[in-house]
Steps between C-alpha positions, in 0.01 A plus 500: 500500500305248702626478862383178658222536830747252637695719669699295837787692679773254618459230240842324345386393224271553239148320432508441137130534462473848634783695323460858377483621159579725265396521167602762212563638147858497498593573086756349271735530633385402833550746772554392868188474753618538868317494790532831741396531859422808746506457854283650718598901593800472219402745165739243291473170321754267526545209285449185643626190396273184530656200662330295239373581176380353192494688110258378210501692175319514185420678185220578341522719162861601575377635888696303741338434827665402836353336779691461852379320788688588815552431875549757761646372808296798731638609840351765731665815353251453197169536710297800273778488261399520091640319241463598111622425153775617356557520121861619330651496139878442524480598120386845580623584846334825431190410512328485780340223734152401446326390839245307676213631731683417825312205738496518868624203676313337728696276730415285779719321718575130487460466880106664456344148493671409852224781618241361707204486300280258658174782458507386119301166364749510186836548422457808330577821642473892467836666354669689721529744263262536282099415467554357113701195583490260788774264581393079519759321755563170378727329830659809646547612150313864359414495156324825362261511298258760297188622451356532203453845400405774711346227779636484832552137723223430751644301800157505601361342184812350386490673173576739280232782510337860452761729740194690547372154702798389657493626889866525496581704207264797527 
């Protein structure tokens, strides 16, 4: 499961470029992929149910594979939530689930680029969040992006860097 950096609380409606993703294995017959979510301080998943959502399959050597790009409209309750994968067989109701490593969510509010951020010579900015993703405001508009690998966003340098070098990560 690939969860999207762009993570906005408060949006209506999806960006079609930034959707999340998962991807899986799911036999012949198929099986159902659904997408689970734990709030923060709850010990269950729930299943959520993406306000929009797109499913691609194919097959390869009898192996069916599905892909589904989704939307989550975030609010507030899902700040340090998880979300994971979720695989069934309706065939063998027996058998038990197979899923994902869980992924934090990162969310940032869609009023954070009506901060006052005049310090800054770009329109990048720290996460509030996290040190591996910074958030570009295009407008009044956050968009989140992330670093590649294990770096961590400079504000000072205005890029992605060692952690070990950026000031406000150590």
């Amino acid at each position: 499961m690939t969860v999207h950096a762009d993570q906005i609380v408060g949006l209506t409606s999806p960006r079609i470029s930034n959707l999340h993703t998962c991807t899986g294995y799911i036999g012949n017959p198929p099986e159902n992929i659904e997408v689970e979510m734990q709030l923060a301080g709850d010990s269950n998943y729930q299943t959520i149910y993406p306000s929009y959502i797109t499913k691609t399959e194919s097959t390869v050597n009898c192996r069916i594979t599905r892909v589904i790009k989704f939307w989550i409209g975030f609010t507030t309750i899902m700040y340090n939530a998880t979300v994971r994968r979720k695989l069934t067989n309706d065939l063998n109701t027996d058998d038990s689930p197979a899923y994902s490593y869980p992924e934090m969510l990162f969310l940032v509010s869609d009023d954070y680029c009506y901060q006052d951020y005049n310090f800054t010579k770009t329109n990048k900015y720290h996460h509030p969040t996290t040190c591996h993703r910074f958030v570009t405001c295009v407008g009044n508009e956050p968009y989140v992006n992330v670093c590649p690998s294990s770096l961590c966003f400079s504000v000072e340098n205005d890029y992605c860097d060692q952690c070990s070098k950026v000031k406000t990560c150590v």
